[in-house]
Phi, psi and omega in degrees: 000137181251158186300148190296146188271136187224359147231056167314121195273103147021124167290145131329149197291316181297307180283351189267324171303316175279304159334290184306329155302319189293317199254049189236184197241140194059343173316319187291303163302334136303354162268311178295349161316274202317316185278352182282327181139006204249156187183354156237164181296352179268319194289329182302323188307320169277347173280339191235086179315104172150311206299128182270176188279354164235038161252342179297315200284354202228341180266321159291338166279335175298323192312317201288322198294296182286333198053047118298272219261187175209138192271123163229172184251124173232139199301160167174200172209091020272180184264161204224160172225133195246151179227114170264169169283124180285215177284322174284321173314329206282348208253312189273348165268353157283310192286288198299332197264357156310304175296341199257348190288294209306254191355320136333314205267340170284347187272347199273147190232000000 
């Protein structure tokens, strides 16, 4: 047991924020969606099966919102919109599959 902290230092404001994104429902899987390779909203929809559209839709915008991703438009017919990770994303989606590696290894037979 480690000892109780007795000058603790204040969580920070910036972490107490990435928390609060992080720990909303589906976010995390929506960045591993993203770093797997899903990039229109129908592919997030199939990789994270359950999730409905307009909560898929309110976790890409907080993402965007946060610059994880970046929203792009790409002209066609019809023109589609793709979502990549940005740099901070791409750092933070290492970090989830980090978590799912960790999370994973009592489980391996």
């Amino acid at each position: 047991m480690s000892p109780r902290c007795r000058s603790c230092s204040p969580v920070p404001a910036e972490m107490r924020a990435t928390a609060t994104l992080l720990e909303r429902r589906w976010t995390l899987a929506t960045i591993y969606a993203c770093a797997s390779g899903a990039a229109r909203f129908n592919e997030f929809r199939q990789s994270l099966p359950g999730v409905s559209p307009t909560t898929l839709s309110e976790r890409l915008e907080q993402l965007e919102a946060a610059r994880i991703l970046e929203r792009h438009l790409v002209p066609g017919r019809p023109p589609h919109t793709e979502y990549v990770l940005t740099r901070h994303g791409e750092q933070l989606a290492r970090a989830v599959a980090g978590l799912l590696e960790e999370g994973t290894k009592g489980q391996r037979v």
